[in-house]
C-alpha positions, 0 to 999 in steps of 0.5 A: 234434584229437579232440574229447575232447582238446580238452574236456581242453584247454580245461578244464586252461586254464580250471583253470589261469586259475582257480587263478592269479586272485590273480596269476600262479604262481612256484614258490620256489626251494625247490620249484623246485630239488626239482622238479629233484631229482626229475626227475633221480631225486635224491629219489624213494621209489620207487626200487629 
């Protein structure tokens, strides 16, 4: 692994630690059925 990849690595997981210090993240069932929508091309405002 590339020494830049790493850096990146290791400071998205620090970030990632960071932001869950209150406990750990569970998306609601809301965002988390959104998220679906969007990833099969159900809700985007960039389509054509």
């Amino acid at each position: 692994m590339s020494d830049s990849l790493e850096e990146n690595q290791k400071a998205w997981i620090y970030a990632v630690n960071l932001n869950q210090i209150d406990g750990a993240y569970h998306p609601s069932a809301l965002l988390t059925a959104m998220m679906k929508d969007e990833i099969q091309g159900g809700i985007s405002l960039l389509k054509k």
